[in-house]
N, CA, C and O atoms as a GROMACS GRO file, in nm:
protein
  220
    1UNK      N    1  10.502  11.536   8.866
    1UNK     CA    2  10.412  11.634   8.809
    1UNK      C    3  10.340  11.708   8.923
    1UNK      O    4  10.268  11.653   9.006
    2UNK      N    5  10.370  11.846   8.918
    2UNK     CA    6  10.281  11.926   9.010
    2UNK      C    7  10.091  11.938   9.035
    2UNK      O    8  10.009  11.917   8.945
    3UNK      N    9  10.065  11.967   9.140
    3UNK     CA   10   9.898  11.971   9.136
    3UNK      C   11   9.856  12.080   9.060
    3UNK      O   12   9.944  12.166   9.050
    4UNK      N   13   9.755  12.106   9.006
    4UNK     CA   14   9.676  12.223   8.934
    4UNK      C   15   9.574  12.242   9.032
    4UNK      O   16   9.540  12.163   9.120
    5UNK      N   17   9.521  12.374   9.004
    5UNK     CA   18   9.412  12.411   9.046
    5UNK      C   19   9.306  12.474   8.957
    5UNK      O   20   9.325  12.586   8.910
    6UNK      N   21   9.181  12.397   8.931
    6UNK     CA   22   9.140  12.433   8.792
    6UNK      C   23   9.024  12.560   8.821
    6UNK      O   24   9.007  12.592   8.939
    7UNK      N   25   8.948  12.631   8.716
    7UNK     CA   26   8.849  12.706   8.727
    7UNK      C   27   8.756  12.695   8.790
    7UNK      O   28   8.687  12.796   8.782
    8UNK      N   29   8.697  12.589   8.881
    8UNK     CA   30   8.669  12.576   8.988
    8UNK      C   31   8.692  12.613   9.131
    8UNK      O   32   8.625  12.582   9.230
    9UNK      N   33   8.789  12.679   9.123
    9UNK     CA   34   8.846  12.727   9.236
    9UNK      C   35   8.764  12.831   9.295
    9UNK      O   36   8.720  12.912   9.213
   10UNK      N   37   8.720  12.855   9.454
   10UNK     CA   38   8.686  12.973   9.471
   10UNK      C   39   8.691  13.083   9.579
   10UNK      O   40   8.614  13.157   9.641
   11UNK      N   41   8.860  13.047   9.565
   11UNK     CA   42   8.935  13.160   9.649
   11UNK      C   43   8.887  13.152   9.798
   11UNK      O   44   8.832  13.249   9.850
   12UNK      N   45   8.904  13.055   9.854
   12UNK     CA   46   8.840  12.989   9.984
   12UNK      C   47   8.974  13.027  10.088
   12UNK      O   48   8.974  13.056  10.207
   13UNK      N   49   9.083  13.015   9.994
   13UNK     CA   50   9.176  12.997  10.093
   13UNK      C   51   9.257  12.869  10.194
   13UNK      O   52   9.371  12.858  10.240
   14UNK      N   53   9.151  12.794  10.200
   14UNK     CA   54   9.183  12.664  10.283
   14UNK      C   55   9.312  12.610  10.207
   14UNK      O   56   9.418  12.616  10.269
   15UNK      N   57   9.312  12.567  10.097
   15UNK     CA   58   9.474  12.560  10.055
   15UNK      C   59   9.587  12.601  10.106
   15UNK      O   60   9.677  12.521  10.128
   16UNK      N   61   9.597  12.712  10.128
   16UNK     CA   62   9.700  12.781  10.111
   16UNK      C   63   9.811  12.735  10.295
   16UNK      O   64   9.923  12.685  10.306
   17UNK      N   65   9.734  12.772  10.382
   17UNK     CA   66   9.787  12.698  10.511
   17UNK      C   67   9.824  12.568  10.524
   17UNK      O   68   9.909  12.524  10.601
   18UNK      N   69   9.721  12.474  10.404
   18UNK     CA   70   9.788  12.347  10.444
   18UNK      C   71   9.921  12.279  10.323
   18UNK      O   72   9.963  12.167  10.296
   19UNK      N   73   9.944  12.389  10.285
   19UNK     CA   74  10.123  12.374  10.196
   19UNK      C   75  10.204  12.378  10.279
   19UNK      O   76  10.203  12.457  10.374
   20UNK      N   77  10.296  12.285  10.253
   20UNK     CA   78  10.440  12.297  10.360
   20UNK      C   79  10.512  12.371  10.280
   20UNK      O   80  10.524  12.477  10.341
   21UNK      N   81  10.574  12.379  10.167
   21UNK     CA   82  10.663  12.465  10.075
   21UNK      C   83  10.600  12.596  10.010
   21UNK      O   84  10.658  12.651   9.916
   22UNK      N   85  10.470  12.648  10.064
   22UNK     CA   86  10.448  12.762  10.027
   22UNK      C   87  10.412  12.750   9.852
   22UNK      O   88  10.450  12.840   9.776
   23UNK      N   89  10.355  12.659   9.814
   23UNK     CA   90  10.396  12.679   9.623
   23UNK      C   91  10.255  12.750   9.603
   23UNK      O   92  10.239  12.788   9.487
   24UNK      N   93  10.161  12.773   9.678
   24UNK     CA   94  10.030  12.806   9.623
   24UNK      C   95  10.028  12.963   9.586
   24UNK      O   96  10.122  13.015   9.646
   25UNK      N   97   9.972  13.038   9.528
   25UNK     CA   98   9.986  13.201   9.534
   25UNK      C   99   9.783  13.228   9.449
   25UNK      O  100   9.713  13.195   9.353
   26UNK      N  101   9.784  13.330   9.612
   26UNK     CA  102   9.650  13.374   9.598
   26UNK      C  103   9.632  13.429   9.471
   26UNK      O  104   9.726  13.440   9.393
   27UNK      N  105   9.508  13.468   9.441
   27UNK     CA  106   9.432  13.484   9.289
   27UNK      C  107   9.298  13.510   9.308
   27UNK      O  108   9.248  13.501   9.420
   28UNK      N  109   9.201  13.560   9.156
   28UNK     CA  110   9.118  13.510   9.166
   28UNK      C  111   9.039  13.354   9.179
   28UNK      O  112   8.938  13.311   9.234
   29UNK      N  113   9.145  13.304   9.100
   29UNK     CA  114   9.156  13.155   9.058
   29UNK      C  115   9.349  13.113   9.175
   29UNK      O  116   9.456  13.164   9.143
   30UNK      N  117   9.337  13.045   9.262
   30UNK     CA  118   9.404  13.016   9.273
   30UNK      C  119   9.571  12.968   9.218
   30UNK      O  120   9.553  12.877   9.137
   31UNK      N  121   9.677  12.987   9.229
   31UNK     CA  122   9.786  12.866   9.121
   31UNK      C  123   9.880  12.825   9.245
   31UNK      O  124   9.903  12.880   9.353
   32UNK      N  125   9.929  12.695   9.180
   32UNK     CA  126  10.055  12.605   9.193
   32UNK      C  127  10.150  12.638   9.131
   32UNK      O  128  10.143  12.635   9.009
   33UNK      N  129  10.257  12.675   9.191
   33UNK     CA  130  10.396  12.685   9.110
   33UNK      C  131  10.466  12.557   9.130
   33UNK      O  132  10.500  12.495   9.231
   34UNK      N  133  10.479  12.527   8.954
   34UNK     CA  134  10.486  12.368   8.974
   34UNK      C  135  10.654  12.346   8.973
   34UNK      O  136  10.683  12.233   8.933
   35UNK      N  137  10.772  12.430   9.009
   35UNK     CA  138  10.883  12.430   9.060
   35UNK      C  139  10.920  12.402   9.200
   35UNK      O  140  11.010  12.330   9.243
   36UNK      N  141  10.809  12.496   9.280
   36UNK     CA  142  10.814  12.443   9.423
   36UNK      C  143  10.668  12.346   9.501
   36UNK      O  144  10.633  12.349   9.619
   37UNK      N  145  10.626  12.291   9.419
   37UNK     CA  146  10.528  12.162   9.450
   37UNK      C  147  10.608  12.052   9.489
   37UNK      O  148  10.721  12.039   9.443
   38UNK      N  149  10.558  11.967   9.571
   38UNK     CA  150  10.652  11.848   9.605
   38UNK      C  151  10.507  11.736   9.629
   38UNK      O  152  10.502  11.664   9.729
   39UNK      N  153  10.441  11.735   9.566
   39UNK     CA  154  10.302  11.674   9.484
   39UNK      C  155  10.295  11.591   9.632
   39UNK      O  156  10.342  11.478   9.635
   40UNK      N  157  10.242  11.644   9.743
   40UNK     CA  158  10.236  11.531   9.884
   40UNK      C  159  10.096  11.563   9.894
   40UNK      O  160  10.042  11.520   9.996
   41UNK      N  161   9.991  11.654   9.780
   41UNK     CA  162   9.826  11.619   9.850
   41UNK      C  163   9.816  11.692   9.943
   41UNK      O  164   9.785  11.610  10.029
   42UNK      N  165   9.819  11.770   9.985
   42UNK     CA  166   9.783  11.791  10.140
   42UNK      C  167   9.645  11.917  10.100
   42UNK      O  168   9.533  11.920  10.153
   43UNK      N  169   9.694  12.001  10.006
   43UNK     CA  170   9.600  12.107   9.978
   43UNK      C  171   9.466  12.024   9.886
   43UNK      O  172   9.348  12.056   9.890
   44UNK      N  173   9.531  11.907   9.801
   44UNK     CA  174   9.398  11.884   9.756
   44UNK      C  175   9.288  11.787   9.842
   44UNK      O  176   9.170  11.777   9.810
   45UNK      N  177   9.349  11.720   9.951
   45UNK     CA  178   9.277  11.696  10.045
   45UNK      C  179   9.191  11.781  10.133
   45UNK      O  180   9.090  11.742  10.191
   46UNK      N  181   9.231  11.875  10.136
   46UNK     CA  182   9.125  11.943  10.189
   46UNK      C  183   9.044  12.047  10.167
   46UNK      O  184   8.966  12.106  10.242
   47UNK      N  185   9.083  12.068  10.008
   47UNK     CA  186   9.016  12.156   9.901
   47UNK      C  187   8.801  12.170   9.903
   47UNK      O  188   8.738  12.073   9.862
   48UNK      N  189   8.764  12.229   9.927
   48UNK     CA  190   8.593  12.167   9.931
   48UNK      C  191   8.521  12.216   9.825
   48UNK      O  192   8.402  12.247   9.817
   49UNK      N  193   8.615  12.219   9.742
   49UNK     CA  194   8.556  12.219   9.603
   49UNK      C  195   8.598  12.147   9.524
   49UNK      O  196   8.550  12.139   9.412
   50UNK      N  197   8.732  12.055   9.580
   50UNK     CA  198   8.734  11.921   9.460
   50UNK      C  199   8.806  11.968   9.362
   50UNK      O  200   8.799  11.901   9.258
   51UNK      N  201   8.901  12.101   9.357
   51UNK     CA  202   8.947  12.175   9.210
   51UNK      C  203   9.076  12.129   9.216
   51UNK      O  204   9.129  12.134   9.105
   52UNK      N  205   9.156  12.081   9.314
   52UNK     CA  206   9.292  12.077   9.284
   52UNK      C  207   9.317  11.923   9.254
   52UNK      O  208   9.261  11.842   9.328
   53UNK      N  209   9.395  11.878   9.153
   53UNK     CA  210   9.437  11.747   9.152
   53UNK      C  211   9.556  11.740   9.087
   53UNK      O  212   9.615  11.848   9.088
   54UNK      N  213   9.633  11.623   9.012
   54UNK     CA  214   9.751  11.580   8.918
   54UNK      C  215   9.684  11.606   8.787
   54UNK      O  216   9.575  11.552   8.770
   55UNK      N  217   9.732  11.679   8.692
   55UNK     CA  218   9.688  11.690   8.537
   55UNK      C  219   9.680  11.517   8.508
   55UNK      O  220   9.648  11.475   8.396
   0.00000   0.00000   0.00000
């Protein structure tokens, strides 16, 4: 199951560099394309708002 990024999000950016497969795509609200997620954490580790996790 891919990570989400919920309404909490606030377009910080820090996500997005720490994807190895690129699945994140800017927004107002951030998203995960949960085809190319390979669920390894890396963006929700260092998220500083705590918005991204596993449904």
């Amino acid at each position: 199951m891919a990570y989400v990024i919920s309404n909490d999000c606030v377009a910080c950016g820090t996500c997005i560099d720490e994807c190895p497969v690129e699945a994140i795509s800017e927004g107002s609200i951030y998203s995960i394309n949960p085809d190319a997620c390979t669920e390894c954490g890396s963006c929700a580790a260092v998220c500083p708002t705590e918005c991204i996790s596993l449904p």
